[in-house]
C-alpha positions as CSV (number, residue, x, y, z in Angstrom):
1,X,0.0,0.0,0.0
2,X,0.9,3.3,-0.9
3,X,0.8,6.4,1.3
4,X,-1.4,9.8,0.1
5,X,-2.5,12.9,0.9
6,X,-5.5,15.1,-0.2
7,X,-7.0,18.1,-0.1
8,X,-10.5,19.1,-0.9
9,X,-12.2,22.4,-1.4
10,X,-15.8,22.2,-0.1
11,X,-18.4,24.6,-1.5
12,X,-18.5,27.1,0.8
13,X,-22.5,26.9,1.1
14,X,-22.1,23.7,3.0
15,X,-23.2,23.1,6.4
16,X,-21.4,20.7,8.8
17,X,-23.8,17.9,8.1
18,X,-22.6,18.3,4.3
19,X,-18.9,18.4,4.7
20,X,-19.2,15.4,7.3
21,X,-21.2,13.4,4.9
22,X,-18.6,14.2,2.1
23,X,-15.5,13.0,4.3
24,X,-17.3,9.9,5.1
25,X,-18.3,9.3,1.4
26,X,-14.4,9.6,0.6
27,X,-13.2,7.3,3.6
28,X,-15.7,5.0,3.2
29,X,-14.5,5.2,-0.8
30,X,-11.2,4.4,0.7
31,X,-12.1,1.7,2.5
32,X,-14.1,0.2,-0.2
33,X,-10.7,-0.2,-2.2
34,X,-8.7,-1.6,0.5
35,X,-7.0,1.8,2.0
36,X,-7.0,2.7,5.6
37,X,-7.3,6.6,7.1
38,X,-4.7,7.9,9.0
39,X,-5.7,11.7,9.7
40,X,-8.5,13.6,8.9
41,X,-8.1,17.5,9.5
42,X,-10.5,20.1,8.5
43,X,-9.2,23.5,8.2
44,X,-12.2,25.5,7.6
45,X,-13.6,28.4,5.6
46,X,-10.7,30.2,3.9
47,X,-10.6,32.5,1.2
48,X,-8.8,31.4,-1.9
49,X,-6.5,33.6,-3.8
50,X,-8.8,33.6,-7.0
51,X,-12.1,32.8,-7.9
52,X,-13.6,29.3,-8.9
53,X,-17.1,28.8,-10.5
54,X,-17.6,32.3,-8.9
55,X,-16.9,31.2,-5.2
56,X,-14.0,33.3,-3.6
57,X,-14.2,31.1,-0.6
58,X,-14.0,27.2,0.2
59,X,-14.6,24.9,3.3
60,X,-10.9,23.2,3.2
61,X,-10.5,19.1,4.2
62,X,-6.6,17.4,4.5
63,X,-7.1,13.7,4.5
64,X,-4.0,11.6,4.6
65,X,-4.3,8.0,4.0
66,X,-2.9,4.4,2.7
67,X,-4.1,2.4,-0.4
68,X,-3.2,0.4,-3.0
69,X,-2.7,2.4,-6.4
70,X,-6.2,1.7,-7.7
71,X,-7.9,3.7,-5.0
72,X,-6.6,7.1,-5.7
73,X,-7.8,6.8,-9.6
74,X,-11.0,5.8,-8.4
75,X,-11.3,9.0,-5.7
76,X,-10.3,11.3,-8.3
77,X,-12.9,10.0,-10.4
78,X,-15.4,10.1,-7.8
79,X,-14.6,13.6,-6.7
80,X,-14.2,15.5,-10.6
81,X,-18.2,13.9,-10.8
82,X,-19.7,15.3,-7.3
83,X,-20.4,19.0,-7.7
84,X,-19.7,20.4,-4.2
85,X,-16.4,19.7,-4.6
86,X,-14.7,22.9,-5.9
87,X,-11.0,21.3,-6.2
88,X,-9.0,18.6,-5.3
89,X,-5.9,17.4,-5.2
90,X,-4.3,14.1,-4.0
91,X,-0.7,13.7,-3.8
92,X,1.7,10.5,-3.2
93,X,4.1,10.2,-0.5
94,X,5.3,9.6,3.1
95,X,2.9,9.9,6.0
96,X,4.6,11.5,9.0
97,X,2.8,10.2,12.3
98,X,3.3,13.5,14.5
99,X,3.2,16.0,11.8
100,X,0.6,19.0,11.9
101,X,-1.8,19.0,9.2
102,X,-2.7,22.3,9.3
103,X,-1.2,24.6,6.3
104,X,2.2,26.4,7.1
105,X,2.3,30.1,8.4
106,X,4.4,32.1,7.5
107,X,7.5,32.5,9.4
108,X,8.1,34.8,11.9
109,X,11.0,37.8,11.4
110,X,13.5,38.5,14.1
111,X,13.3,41.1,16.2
112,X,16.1,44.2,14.6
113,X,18.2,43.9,17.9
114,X,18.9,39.9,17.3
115,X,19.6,40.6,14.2
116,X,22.3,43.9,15.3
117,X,23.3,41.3,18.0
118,X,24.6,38.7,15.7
119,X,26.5,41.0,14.0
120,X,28.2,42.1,16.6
């Protein structure tokens, strides 16, 4: 089995009753084809950086699973057909057990003293 990642873009519209019966469509997808979950994270309502089918903003859901190579061909399928998904995008790769799933921020600058500080 094979270790991926995705991320879906909910319709924004969607209540949690909707995005929980979408996740549960997907992992039960999964499971149909012989993958196991291994983190589910949602992340919310966040505004996207450009438009899509006129929505400017998008209920975000990281799922990170394991499957053989026929499941993620089948989820793609699956989610290109179901309307309330806006986009998707499912990735291959490493799981790490104890990493965060929720997007990176942006680092934080040092204060100007630590910077004059090392100079010295």
């Amino acid at each position: 089995m094979n270790a991926y990642e995705t991320v879906i873009i909910i319709d924004p519209s969607a209540d949690d009753a909707g995005i929980e019966r979408q996740i549960e469509k997907i992992t039960g997808l999964i499971a149909g084809h012989g993958g196991q979950m291994v983190n589910v994270a949602r992340w919310g309502k966040r505004k996207m950086t450009y438009r899509i089918n006129n929505r400017q903003e998008g209920q975000y859901v990281c799922l990170q699973f394991n499957a053989p190579a026929a499941a993620p061909r089948e989820l793609d399928r699956q989610l290109r057909l179901d309307e309330s998904i806006i986009r998707h995008l499912i990735i291959r790769g490493h799981i790490q057990e104890n990493a965060p799933l929720a997007p990176a921020e942006a680092p934080a600058v040092a204060a100007p003293e630590a910077k004059e500080a090392a100079a010295v």
